[in-house]
C-alpha positions in Angstrom: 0.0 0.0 0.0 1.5 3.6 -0.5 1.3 4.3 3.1 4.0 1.6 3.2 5.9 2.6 0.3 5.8 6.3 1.4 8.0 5.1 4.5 10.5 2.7 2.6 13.5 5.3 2.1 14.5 4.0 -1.0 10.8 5.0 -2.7 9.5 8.3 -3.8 5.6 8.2 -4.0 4.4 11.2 -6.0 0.7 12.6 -5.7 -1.4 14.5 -8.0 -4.9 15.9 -7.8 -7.4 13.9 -9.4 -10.5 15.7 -10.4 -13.5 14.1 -9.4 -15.8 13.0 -6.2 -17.6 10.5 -4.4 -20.6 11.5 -2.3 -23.7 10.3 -0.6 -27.3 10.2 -2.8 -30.7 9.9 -0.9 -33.4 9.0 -2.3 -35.7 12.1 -1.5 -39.0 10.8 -2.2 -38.1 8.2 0.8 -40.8 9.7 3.4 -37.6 9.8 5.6 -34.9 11.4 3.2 -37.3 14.4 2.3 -36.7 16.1 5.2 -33.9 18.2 4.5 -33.1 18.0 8.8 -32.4 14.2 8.1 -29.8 14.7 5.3 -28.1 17.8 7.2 -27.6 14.9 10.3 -25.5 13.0 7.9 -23.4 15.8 7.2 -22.3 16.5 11.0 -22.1 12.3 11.5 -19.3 11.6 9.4 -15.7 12.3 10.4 -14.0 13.7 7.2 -11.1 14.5 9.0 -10.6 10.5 10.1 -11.4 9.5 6.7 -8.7 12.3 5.1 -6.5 10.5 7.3 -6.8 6.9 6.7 -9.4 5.5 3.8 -9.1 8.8 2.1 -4.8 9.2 2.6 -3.4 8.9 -0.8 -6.5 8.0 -2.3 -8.2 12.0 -1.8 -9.4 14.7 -0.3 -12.5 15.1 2.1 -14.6 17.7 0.7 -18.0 19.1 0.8 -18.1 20.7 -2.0 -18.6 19.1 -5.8 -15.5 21.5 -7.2 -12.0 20.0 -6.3 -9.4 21.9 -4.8 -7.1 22.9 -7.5 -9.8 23.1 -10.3 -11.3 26.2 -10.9 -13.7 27.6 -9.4 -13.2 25.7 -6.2 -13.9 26.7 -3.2 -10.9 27.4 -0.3 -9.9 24.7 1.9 -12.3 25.9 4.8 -14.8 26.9 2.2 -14.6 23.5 0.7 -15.3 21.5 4.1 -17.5 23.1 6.4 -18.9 20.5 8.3 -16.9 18.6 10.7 -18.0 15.4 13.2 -20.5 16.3 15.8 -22.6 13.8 17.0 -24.8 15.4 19.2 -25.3 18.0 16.6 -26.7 15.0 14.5 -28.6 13.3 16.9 -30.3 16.5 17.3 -31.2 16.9 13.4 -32.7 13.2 13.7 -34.6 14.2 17.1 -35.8 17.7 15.4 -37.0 15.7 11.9 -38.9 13.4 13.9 -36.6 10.5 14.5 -35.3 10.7 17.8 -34.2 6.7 17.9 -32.9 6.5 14.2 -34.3 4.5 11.4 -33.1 1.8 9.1 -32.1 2.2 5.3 -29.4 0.6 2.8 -26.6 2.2 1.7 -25.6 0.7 -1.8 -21.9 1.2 -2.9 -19.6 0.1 -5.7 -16.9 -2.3 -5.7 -13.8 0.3 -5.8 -12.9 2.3 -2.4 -16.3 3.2 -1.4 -17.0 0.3 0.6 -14.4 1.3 3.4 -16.0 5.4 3.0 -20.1 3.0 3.2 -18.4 1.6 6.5 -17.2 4.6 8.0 -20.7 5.9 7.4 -22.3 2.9 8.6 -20.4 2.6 12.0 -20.8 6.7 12.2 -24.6 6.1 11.4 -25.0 3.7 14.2 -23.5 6.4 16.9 -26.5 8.5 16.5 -29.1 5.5 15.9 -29.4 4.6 12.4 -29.3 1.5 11.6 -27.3 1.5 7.7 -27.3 -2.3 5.8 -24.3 -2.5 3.5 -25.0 -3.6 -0.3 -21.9 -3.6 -2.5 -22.2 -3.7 -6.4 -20.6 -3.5 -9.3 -21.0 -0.3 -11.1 -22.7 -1.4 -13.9 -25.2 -2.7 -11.3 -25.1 1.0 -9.4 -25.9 2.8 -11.9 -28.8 1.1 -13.2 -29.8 0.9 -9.6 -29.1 5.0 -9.1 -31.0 6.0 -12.6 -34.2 4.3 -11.3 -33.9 5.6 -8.5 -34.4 2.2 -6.9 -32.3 3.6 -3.6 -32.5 4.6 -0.3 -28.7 5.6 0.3 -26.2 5.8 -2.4 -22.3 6.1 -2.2 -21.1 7.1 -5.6 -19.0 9.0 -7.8 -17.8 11.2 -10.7 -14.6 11.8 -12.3 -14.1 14.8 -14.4 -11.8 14.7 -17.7 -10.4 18.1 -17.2 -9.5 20.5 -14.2 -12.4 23.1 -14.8 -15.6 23.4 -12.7 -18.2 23.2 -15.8 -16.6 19.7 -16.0 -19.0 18.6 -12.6 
């Protein structure tokens, strides 16, 4: 792995920007994912700055916005990640949309890196009460999944073929 490589002495690992994304989908005309309160909680239960720092190192960059760093038209560094881990903040959204002891869903993710990210969110999920079931699938499988909208949670991605923001 290159967190190995990067500490053999004899190796030089290079990085680049890559311009692209993963994020989470809901399906909003789930009675539960409409309410805006329940997909803000998700944004306060995940630790971006854990997953920058281990499923995310060398791989990229944790990010709330769609635009890159680097590209342009991207946002600053604290611009670009506004949200940070709270918990309680969470559990609080949950509690104020109605939910006060969580709910269950899937969360449906391809075969590439996005299971570790789908686990990070599932074991974040649990802390504040939702319950998240694990489906992994190949892309091909996603996608036809994601443009039916035959979802409830959906970890996917984009990668742009140039560094510009009308590339998103």
């Amino acid at each position: 792995d290159l967190r190995a490589l990067s500490k053999n002495k004899d190796v030089h690992v290079e990085t680049t920007t890559m311009h692209g994304f993963s994020y989470l989908a809901f399906n909003d005309q789930d009675p539960i994912f409409s309410n805006p309160k329940v997909r803000q909680a998700f944004r306060w239960m995940i630790d971006y700055q854990g997953l920058g720092s281990t499923v995310l190192e060398y791989q990229g960059t944790p990010r709330a916005s769609l635009v890159p760093a680097g590209a342009f038209g991207a946002l600053d560094a604290k611009e670009g990640q506004p949200f940070s881990l709270n918990l309680e903040k969470a559990k609080a959204l949950l509690a104020e949309a109605g939910y006060p002891n969580g709910f269950r869903k899937f969360i449906h993710s391809a075969n590439n890196i996005s299971p570790a990210i789908a686990q990070h969110v599932q074991a974040n999920a649990a802390k504040i009460g939702v319950t998240l079931q694990l489906e992994q699938m190949a892309d091909a499988q996603l996608f036809t999944r994601a443009r039916a909208r035959e979802f409830e949670v959906l970890l996917i991605g984009w990668g742009a073929g140039y560094p510009d923001a009308d590339s998103m």
